[in-house]
N, C-alpha and C positions, 0 to 999 in steps of 0.2 A: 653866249651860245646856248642854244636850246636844244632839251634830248627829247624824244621822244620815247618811254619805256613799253612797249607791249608784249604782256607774257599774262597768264590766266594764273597762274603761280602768284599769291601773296609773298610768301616767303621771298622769294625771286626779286620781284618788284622791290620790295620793302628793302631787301640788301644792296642790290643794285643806287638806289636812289638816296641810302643813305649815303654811299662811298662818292655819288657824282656830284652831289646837289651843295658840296662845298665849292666847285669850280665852276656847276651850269646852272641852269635853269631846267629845272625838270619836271617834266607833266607823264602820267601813268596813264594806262590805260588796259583793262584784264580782258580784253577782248578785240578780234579785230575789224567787230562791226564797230566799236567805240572808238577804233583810230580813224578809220573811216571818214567816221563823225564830223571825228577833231578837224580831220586837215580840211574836210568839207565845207564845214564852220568859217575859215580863213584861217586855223593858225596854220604855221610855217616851223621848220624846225630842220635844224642844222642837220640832224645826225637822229637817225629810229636805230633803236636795240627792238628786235624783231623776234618773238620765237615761233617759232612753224607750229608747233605741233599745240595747237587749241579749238577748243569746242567751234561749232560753227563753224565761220570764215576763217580761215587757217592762216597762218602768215605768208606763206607762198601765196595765197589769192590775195590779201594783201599788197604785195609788194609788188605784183602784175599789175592792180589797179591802180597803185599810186605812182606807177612808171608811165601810164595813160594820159598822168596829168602835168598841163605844162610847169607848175610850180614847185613839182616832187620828181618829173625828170632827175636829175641830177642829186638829190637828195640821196648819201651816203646810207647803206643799208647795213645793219651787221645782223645777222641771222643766227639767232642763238636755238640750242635745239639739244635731244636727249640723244635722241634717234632718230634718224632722217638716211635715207635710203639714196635718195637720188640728187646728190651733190651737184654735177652738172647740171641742171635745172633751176635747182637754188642758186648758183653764180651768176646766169641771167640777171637777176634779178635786186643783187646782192656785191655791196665794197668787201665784203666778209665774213666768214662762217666760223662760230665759234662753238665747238662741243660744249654741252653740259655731263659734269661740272667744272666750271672754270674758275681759275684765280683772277681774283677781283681786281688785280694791282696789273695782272696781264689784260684786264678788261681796261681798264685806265689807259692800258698806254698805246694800245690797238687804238682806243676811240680821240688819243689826243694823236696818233700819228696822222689819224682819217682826218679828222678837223684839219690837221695842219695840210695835208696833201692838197683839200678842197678848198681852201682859203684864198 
């Protein structure tokens, strides 16, 4: 299974992908013109850990355009964030919203219950 990490946060990234990358396959990305990119490129990925609130292209515009696309339809969103106002908007778009800061081990099992839902 493949994650896709987007957050502009090192520290973030860095924690996140050390706890996942025993069980998935994981690719980073600190920007979300660079996931963009990614999926544009042809990769594909099971599951994006998402955070809203970054420079530029924010994760909310993010997860509009990659729901535009027939390969990312369907592609499991979890929407991580500090501060974010308008929840409702974010579900649009989103399997799941997870405040920061969150426990790791509750990130785990949020993203193997999504995997399994979507399987």
């Amino acid at each position: 299974m493949r994650i896709l990490i987007v957050d502009d946060d090192d520290t973030q990234t860095c924690l996140v992908e050390t706890v996942l990358k025993e069980e998935y396959d994981i690719s980073v990305c600190h920007s979300g013109k660079a996931a963009l990119e990614a999926v544009f490129a042809g990769q594909s990925f099971d599951l994006i850990l998402l955070d809203i609130q970054m420079p530029g292209i924010n994760g909310l515009q993010v997860a509009q355009r990659l729901r535009r696309l027939p390969t990312c339809k369907s592609t499991p969103v979890i929407f991580l964030s500090a501060v974010y106002e308008n929840y409702e908007e974010a579900e649009q778009f989103s399997s799941f919203f997870i405040d920061k800061p969150y426990c790791l081990s509750k990130l785990q099992n949020h993203i193997r219950l999504i995997l399994q839902a979507s399987a």
